[in-house]
PASEBA-1860 file (N, C-alpha, C; in nm, 3 decimals):
! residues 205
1> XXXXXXXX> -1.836/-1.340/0.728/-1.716/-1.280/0.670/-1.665/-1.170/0.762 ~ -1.512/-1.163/0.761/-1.476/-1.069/0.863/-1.466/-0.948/0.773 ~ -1.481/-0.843/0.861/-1.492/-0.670/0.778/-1.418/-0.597/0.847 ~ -1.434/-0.499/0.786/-1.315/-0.380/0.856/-1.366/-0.294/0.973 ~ -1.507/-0.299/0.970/-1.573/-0.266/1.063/-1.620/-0.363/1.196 ~ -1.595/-0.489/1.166/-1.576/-0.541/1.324/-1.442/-0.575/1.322 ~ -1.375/-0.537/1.277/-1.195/-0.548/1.332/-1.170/-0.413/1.414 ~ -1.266/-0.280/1.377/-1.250/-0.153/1.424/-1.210/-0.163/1.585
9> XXXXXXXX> -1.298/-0.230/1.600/-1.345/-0.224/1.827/-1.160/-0.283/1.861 ~ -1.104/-0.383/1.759/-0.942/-0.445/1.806/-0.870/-0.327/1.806 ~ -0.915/-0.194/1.743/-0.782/-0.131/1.717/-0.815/-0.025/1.859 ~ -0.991/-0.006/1.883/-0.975/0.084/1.985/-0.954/0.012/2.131 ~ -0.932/-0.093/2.118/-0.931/-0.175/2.228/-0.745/-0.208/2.225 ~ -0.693/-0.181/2.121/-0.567/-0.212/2.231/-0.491/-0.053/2.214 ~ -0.553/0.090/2.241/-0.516/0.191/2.240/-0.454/0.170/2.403 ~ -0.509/0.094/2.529/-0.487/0.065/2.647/-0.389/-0.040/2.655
17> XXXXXXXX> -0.333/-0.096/2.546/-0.237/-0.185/2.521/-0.115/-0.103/2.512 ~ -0.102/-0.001/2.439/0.006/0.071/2.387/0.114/0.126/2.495 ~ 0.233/0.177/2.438/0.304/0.267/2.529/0.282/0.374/2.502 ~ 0.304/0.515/2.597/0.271/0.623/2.607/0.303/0.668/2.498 ~ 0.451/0.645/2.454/0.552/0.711/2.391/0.575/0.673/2.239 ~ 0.466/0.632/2.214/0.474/0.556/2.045/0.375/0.636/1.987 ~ 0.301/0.738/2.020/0.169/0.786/1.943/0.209/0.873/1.808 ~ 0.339/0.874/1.774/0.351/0.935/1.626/0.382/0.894/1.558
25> XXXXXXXX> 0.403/0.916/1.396/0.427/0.821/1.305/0.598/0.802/1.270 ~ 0.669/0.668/1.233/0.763/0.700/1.259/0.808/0.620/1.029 ~ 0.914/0.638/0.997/0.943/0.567/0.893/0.943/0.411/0.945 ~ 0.899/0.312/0.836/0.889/0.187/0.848/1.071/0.119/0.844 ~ 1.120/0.206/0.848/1.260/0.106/0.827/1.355/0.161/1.008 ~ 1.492/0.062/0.994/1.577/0.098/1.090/1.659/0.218/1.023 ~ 1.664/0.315/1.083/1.744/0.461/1.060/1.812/0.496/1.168 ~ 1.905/0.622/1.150/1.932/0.686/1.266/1.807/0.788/1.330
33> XXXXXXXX> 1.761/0.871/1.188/1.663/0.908/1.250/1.528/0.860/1.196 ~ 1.422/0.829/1.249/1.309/0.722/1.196/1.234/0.873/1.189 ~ 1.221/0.969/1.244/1.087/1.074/1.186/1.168/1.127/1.051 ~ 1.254/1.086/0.997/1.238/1.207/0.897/1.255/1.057/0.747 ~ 1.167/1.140/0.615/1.140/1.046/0.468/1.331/1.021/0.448 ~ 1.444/1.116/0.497/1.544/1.075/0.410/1.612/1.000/0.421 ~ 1.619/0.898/0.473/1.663/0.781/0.495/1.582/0.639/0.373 ~ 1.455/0.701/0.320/1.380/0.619/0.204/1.449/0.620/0.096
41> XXXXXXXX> 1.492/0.503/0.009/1.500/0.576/-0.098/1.452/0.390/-0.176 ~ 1.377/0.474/-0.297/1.338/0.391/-0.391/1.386/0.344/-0.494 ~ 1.342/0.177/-0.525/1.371/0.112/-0.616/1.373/0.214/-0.765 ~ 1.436/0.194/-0.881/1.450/0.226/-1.012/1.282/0.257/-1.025 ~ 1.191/0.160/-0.997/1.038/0.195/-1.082/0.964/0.181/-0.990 ~ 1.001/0.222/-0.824/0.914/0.245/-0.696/0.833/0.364/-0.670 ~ 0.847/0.461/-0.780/0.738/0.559/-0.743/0.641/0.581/-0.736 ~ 0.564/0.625/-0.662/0.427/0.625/-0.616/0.368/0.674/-0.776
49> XXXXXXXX> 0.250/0.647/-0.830/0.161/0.701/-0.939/0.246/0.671/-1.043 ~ 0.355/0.555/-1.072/0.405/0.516/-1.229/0.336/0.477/-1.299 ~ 0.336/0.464/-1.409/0.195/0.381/-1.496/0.327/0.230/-1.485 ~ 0.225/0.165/-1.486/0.317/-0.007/-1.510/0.250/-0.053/-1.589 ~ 0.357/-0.103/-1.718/0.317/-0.145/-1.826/0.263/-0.279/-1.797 ~ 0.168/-0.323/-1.890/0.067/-0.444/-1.891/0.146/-0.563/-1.878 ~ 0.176/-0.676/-1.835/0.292/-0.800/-1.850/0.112/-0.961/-1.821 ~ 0.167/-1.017/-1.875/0.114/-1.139/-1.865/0.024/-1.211/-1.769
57> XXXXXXXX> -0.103/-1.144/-1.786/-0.228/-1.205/-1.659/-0.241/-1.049/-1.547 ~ -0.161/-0.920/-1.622/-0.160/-0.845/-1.527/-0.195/-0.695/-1.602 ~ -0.283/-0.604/-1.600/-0.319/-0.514/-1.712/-0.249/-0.427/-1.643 ~ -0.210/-0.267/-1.774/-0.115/-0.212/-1.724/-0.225/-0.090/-1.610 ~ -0.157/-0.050/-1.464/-0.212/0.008/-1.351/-0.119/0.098/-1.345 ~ -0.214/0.169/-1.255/-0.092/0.310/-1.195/-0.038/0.236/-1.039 ~ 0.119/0.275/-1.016/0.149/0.198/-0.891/0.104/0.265/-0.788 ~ 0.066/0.179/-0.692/-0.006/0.267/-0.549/0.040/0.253/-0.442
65> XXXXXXXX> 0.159/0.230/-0.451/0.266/0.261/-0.328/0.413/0.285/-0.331 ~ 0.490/0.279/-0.281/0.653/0.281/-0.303/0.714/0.167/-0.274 ~ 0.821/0.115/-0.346/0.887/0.028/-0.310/1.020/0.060/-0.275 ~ 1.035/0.004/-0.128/1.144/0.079/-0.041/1.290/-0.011/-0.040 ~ 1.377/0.050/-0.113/1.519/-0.020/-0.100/1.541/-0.074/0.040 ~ 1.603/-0.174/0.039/1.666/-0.250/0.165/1.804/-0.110/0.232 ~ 1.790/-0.053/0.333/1.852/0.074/0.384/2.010/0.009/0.400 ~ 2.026/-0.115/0.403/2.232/-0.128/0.445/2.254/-0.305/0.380
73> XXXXXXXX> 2.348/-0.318/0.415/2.371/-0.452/0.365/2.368/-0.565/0.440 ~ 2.234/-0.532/0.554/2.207/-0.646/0.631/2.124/-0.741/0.521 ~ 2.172/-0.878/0.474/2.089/-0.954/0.407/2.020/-1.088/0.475 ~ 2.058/-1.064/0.604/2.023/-1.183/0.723/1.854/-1.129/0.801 ~ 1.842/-1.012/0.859/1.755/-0.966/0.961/1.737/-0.817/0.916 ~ 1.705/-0.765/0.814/1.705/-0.625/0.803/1.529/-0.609/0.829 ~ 1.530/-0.530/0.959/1.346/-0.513/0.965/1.299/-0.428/0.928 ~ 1.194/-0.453/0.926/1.052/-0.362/0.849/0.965/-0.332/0.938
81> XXXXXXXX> 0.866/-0.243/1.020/0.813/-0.163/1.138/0.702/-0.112/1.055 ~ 0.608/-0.138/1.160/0.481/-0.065/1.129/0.531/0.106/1.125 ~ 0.434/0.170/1.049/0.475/0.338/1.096/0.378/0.377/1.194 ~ 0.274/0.357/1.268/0.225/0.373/1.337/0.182/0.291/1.416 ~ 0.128/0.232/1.550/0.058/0.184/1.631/-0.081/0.179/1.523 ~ -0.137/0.068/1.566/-0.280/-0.019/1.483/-0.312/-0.128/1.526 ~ -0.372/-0.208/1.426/-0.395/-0.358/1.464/-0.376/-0.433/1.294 ~ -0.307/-0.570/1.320/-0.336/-0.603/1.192/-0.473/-0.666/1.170
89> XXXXXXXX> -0.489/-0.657/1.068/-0.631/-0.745/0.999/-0.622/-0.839/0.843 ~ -0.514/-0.818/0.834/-0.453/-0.901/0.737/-0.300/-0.965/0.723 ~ -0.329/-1.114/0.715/-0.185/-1.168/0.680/-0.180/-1.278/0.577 ~ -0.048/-1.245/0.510/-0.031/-1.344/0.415/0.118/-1.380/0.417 ~ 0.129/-1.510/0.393/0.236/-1.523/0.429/0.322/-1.645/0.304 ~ 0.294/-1.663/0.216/0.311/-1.733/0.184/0.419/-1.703/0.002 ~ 0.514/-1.696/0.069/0.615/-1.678/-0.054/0.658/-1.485/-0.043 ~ 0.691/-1.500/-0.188/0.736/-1.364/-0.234/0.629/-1.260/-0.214
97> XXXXXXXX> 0.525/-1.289/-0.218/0.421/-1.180/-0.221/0.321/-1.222/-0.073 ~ 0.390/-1.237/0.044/0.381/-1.242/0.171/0.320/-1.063/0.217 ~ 0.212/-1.039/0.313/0.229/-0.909/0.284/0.115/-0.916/0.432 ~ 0.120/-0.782/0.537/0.070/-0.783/0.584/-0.028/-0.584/0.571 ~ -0.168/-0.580/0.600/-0.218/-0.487/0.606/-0.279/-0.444/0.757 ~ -0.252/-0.312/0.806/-0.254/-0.324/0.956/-0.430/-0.139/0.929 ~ -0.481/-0.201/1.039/-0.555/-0.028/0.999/-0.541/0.040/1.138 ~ -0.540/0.206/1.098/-0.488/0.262/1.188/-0.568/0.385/1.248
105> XXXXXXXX> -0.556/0.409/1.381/-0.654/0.540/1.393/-0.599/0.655/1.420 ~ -0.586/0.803/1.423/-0.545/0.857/1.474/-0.625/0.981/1.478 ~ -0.570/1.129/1.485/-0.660/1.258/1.502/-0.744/1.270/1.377 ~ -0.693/1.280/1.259/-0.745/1.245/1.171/-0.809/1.161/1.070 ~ -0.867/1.038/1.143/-0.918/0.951/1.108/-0.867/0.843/1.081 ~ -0.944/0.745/1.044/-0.897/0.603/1.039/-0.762/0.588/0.892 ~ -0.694/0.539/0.826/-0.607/0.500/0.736/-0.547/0.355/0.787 ~ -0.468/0.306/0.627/-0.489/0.144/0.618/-0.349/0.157/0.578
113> XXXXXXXX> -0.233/0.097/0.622/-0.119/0.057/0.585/-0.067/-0.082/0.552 ~ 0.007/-0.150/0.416/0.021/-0.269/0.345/0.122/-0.274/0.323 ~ 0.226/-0.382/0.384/0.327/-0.411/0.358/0.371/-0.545/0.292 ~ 0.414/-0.574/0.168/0.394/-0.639/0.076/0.560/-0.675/0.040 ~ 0.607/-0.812/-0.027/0.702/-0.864/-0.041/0.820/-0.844/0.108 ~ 0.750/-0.904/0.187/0.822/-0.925/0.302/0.829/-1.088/0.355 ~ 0.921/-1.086/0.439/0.960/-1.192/0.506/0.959/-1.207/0.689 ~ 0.945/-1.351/0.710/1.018/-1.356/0.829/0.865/-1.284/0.924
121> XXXXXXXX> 0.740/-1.249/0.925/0.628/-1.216/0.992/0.614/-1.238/1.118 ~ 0.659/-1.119/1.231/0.655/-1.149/1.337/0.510/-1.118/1.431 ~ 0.424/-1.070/1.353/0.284/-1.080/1.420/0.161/-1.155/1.380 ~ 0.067/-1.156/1.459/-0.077/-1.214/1.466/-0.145/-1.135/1.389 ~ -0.263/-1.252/1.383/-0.411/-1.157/1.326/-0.442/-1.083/1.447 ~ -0.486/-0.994/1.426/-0.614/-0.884/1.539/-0.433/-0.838/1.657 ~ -0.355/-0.887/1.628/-0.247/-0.824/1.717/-0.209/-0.644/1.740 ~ -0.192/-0.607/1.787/-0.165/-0.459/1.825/-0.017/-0.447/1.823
129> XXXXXXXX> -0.015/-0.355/1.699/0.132/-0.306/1.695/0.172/-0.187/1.686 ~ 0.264/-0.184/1.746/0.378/0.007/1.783/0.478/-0.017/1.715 ~ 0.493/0.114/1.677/0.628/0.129/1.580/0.737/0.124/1.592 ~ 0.775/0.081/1.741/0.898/0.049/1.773/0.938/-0.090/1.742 ~ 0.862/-0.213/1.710/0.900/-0.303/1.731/0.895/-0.369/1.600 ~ 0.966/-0.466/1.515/0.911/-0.532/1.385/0.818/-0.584/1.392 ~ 0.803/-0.547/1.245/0.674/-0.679/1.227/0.682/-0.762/1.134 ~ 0.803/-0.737/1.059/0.835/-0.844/0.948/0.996/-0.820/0.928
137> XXXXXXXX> 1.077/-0.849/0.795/1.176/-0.822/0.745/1.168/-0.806/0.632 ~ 1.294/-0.755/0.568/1.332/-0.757/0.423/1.395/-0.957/0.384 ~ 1.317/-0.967/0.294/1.392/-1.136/0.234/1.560/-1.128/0.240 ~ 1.591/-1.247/0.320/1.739/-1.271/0.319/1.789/-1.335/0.174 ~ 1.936/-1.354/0.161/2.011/-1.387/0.077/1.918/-1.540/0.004 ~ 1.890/-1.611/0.103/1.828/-1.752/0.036/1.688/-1.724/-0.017 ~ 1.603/-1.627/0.028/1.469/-1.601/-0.008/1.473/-1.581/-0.155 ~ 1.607/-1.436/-0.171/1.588/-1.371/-0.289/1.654/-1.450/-0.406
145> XXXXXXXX> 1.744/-1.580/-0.368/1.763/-1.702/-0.488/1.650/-1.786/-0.509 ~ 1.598/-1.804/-0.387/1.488/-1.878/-0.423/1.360/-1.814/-0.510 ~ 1.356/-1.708/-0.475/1.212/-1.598/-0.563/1.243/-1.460/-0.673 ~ 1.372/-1.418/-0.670/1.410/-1.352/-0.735/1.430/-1.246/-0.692 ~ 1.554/-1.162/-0.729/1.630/-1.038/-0.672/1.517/-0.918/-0.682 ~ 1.431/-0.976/-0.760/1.374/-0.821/-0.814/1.286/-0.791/-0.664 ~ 1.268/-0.913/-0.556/1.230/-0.863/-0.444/1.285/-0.812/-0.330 ~ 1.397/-0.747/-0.404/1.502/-0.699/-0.276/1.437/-0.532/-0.227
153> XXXXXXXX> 1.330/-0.536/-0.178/1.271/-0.445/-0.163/1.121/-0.511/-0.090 ~ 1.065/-0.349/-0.035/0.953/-0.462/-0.008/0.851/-0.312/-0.070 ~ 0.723/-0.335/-0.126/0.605/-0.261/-0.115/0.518/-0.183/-0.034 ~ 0.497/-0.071/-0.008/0.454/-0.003/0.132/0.312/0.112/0.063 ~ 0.214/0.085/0.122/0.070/0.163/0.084/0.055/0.190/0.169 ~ -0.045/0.321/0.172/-0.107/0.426/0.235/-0.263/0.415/0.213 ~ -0.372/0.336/0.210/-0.485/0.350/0.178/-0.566/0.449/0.244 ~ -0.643/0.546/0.151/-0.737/0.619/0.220/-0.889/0.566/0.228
161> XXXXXXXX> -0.939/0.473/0.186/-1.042/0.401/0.205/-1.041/0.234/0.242 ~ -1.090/0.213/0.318/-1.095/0.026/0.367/-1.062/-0.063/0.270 ~ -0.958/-0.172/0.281/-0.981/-0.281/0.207/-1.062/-0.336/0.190 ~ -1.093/-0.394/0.051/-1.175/-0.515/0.021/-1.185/-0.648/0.106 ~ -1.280/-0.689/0.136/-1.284/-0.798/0.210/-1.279/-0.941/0.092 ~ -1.195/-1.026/0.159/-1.237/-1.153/0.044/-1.293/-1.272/0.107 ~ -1.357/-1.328/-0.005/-1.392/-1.486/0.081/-1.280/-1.563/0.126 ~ -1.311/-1.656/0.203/-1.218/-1.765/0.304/-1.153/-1.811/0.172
169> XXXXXXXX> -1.012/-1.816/0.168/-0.945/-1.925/0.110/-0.878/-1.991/0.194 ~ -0.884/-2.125/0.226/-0.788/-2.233/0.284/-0.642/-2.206/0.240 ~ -0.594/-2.168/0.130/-0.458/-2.138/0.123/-0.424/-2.048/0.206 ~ -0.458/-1.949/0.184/-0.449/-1.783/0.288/-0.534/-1.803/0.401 ~ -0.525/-1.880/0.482/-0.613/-1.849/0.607/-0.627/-1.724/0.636 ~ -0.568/-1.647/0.662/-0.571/-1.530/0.746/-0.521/-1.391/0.622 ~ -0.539/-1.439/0.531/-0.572/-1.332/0.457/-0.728/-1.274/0.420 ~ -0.773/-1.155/0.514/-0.906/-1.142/0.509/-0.992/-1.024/0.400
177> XXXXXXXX> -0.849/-0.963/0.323/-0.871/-0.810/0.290/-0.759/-0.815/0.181 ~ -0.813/-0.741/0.094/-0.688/-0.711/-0.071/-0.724/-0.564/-0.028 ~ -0.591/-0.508/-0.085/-0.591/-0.385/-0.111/-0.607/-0.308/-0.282 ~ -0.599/-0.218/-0.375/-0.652/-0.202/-0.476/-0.540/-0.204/-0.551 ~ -0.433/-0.263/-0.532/-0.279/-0.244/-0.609/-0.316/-0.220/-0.754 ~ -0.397/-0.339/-0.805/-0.412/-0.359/-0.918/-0.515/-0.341/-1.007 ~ -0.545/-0.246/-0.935/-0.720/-0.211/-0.940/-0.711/-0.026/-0.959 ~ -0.578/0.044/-1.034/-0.578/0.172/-1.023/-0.548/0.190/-1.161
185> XXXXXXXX> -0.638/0.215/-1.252/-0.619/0.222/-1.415/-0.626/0.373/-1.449 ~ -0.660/0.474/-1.357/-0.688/0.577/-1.394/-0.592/0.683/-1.283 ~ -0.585/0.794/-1.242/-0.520/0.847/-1.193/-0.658/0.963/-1.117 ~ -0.736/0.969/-1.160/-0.847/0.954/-1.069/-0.900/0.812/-0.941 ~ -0.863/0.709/-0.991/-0.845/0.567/-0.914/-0.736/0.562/-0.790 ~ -0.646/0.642/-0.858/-0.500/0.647/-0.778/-0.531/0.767/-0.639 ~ -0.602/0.893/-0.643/-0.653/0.979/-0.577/-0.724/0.939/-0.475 ~ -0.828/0.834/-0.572/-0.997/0.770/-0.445/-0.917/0.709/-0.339
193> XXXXXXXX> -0.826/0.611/-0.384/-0.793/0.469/-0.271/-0.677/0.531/-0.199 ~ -0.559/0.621/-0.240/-0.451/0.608/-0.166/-0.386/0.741/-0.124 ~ -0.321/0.767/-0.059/-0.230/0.867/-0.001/-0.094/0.839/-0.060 ~ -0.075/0.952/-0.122/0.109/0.938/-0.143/0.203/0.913/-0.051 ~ 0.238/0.770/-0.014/0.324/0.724/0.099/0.401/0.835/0.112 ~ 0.526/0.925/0.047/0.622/0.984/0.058/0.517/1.124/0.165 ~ 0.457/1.191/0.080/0.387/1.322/0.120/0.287/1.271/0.278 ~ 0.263/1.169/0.288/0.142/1.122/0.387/0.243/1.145/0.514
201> XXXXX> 0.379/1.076/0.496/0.484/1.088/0.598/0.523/1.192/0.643 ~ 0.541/1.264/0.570/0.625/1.354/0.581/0.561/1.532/0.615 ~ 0.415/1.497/0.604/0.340/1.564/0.678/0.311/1.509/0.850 ~ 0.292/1.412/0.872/0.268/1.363/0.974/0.383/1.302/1.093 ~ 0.502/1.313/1.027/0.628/1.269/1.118/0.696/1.427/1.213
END
């Protein structure tokens, strides 16, 4: 089974991959200016720590990330960017809940970033990515008839502890790792696993 600890050596191994000029954190979307949170702005019920009521096969959790409005009315190619240089170690790709998780190192230690209801996946497993370049999109006009408007947005986490590793599924090849989305019933739960996307940024940009 793959772990987060032999994916570690990919992330210090493509630090010699990188460009000089990418080593800070930048917002995941296209802006004018990418270091600063105000250019984010969230869905109606995207706030970090909402309680979400219980719905059908799904108990009610506290939310553990933000869900980030689509920034203009590109509905063709609007991209989505790592916020930091990393490596991914997780991909899924398959529909509305397509989502990639990348882990990251920096002065202050390792952290895990998850980008969830995206489209259009322009990287590899074990690939090395900088924040200049995409790594996915927001769903175009045909995605969101085909799966529903309510994904006109995509999901963005901050984990402060490693994903879960899962067994091989043949559907998800290359999905190797869940993150705790649905796994935060308490607000002590919400503390252990994650960093407040908004505050994590906005200290570090």
């Amino acid at each position: 089974m793959v772990t987060v600890s032999n994916i570690s050596m990919f992330v210090l191994l493509s630090v010699f991959a990188l460009p000089s000029d990418v080593g800070k954190l930048l917002i995941p979307l296209k802006a004018i200016n990418r270091s600063s949170t105000n250019s984010i702005v969230l869905t109606d019920i995207g706030e970090f720590g909402l309680l979400r009521k219980e719905r059908p096969g799904i108990p009610a959790h506290y939310h553990t990330g933000i869900d980030i409005k689509r920034p203009s009315d590109n509905y063709i190619s609007e991209p989505i960017f790592a916020i930091s240089e990393g490596v991914v170690i997780s991909k899924r790709t398959d529909g509305p809940y397509a989502q990639l998780i990348i882990e990251h190192q920096d002065e202050k230690g390792k952290f895990w970033t998850l980008y969830e209801h995206i489209a259009g996946v322009e990287v590899e497993l074990y690939q090395p990515v900088t924040p200049d370049r995409p790594i996915a999109r927001f769903m175009n006009t045909m995605e969101l008839d085909k799966h529903g408007w309510q994904f006109d947005h995509f999901h963005f986490e901050v984990l402060k502890v490693a994903p879960t590793p899962l067994q091989k599924d043949t559907t998800k090849p290359e999905r190797y790792f869940s993150s705790y989305t649905l796994a935060c019933y308490t607000r002590e739960d919400l503390r252990k696993y994650f960093h407040h996307p908004l505050e994590f940024l906005s200290e570090r940009l």
